[in-house]
Steps between C-alpha positions, in 0.01 A plus 500: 500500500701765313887395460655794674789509258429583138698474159469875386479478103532910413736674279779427729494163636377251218673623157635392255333159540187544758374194396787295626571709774100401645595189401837416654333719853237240517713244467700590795264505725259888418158405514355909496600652162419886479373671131335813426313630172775801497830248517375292172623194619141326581571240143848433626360406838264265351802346270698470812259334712447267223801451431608458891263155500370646855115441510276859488382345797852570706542866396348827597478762240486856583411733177442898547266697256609840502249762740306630516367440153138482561258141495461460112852497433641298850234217404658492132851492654443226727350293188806577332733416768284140507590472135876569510560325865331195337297474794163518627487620834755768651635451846496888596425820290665811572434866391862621370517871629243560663566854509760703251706761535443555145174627571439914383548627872812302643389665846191204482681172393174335476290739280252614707153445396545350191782284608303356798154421273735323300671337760160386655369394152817295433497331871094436436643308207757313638274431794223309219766336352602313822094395581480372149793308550783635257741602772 
């Protein structure tokens, strides 16, 4: 079961020593520790779970790849979050954004046609990467 409480590690809550910070919250008692490709902090996760002496076993890890970015490049995200969590199985995988106001027409947050094929092709991603056992 997913912890509902999470250690948040962006920008804002984990500097200027993440890797302590995941460390000291799993010592206290946080077993659901929250990442994302955009914050940078998946290493510093991995140092503070080692570091923390709590077994992978007793923590969920929630990561974000940002979206939609298409299949190609959510696959080679989640192998990189793997490689900098230390890990090699994800508790839960999250699209970041979903839809952006950055897109051309702020009137369609989510990009129309082109933002929902690459919505659809980053879910179909995620979606093999849970069957083959990753996440």
């Amino acid at each position: 079961a997913m912890p509902p409480l999470a250690f948040g590690t962006g920008d804002t809550h984990c500097q200027p020593d993440c890797a302590g910070a995941v460390a000291e919250a799993l010592r206290l008692g946080f077993r659901h520790v929250d990442t994302a490709y955009e914050y940078g902090s998946q290493p510093a996760v991995a140092e503070g779970l080692r570091r923390s002496g709590v077994p992978r076993s007793e923590v969920f890890i929630t990561t974000k790849i940002p979206g939609p970015v298409g299949a190609k490049k959510a696959e080679a995200l989640l192998h990189q979050a793997l490689q900098e969590l230390g890990v090699g199985q994800l508790d839960l995988l999250l699209m970041h954004y979903p839809c952006d106001e950055s897109w051309p027409d702020p009137r369609d947050a989510c990009g129309g046609l082109d933002g929902a094929e690459a919505r659809s092709a980053t879910w179909a991603a995620m979606r093999r990467l849970r069957r083959r056992g990753l996440v």
